[in-house]
C-alpha positions as CSV (number, residue, x, y, z in Angstrom):
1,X,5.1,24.7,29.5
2,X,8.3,23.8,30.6
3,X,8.7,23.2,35.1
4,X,11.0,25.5,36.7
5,X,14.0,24.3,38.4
6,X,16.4,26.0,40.9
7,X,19.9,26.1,40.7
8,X,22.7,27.2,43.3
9,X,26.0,28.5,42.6
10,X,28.3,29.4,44.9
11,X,32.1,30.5,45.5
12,X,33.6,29.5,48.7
13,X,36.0,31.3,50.5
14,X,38.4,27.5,51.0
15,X,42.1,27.7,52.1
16,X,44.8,25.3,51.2
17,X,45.1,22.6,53.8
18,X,41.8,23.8,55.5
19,X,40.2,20.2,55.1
20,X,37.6,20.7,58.0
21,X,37.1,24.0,57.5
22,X,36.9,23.6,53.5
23,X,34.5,20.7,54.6
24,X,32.1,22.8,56.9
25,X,31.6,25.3,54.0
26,X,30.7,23.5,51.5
27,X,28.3,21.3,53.6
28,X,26.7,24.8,54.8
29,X,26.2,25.8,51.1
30,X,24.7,22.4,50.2
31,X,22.4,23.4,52.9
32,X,21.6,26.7,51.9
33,X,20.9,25.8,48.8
34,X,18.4,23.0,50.0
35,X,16.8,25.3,51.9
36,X,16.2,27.6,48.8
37,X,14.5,25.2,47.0
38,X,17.8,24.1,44.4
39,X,17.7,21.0,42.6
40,X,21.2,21.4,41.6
41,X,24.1,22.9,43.2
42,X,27.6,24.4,41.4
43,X,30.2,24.7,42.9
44,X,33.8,26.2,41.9
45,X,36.5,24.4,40.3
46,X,39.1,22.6,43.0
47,X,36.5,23.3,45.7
48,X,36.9,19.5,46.6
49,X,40.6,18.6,46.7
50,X,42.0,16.8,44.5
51,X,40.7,13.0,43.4
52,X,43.3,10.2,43.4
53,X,42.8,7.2,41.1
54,X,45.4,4.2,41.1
55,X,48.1,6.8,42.3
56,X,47.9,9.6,40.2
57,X,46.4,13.1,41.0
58,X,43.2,14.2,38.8
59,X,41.2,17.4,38.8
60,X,37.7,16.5,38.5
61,X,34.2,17.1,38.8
62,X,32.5,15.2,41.4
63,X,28.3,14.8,41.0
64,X,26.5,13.0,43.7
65,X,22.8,13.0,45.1
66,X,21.9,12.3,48.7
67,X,25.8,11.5,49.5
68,X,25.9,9.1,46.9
69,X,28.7,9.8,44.5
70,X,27.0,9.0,40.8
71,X,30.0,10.5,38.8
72,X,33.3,11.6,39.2
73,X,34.8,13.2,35.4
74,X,38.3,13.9,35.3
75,X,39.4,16.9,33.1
76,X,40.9,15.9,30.1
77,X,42.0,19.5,29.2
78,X,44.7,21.1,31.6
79,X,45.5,25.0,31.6
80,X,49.0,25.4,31.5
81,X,49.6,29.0,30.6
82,X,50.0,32.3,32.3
83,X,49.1,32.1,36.1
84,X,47.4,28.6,35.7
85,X,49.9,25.7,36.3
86,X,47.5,22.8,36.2
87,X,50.2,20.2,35.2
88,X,52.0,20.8,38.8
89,X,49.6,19.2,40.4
90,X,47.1,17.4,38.1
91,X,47.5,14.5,35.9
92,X,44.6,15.0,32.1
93,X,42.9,12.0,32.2
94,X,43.5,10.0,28.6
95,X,40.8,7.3,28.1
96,X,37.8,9.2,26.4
97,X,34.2,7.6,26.4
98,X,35.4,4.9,28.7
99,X,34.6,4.3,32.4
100,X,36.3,2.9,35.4
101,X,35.1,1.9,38.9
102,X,36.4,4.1,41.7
């Protein structure tokens, strides 16, 4: 038989421009979820603002262990229709199955 594992999810309640207080929260919720017993934490889309890589704006998913930052993956698929907007703000990223240092 299979071992369990615990996982976290979570939706924050972040504000625009909040950086401290954005910060707080989701340090409190990694918290929480250590002290449940998680292995693994999710959190919600744009909960980390937004990753810059030689100048350009990328929404992305950020994976890290212990504060080390293992992985950060860029979407390559944008919404752009109805109330999402994506390509305001966010640049797809292009290069598929290859890697860059950050």
């Amino acid at each position: 038989m299979g071992r369990k594992v615990t996982v976290a999810t979570c939706a924050l309640n972040q504000w625009a421009l909040d950086f401290e207080g954005n910060f707080q929260r989701i340090l409190k919720s990694i918290q929480i979820a250590k002290g449940k017993g998680a292995r693994y934490r999710l959190g919600p889309e744009l909960e980390i603002w937004p990753i810059m890589h030689r100048n350009v704006r990328y929404n992305c998913r950020v994976i890290f262990l212990n504060r080390k930052i293992l992985l950060i993956r860029p979407k390559m698929a944008l919404a752009n229709e109805g109330n999402y907007r994506e390509l305001r703000w966010f640049t797809p990223w292009t290069r598929s199955r290859q890697t860059e240092e950050y």
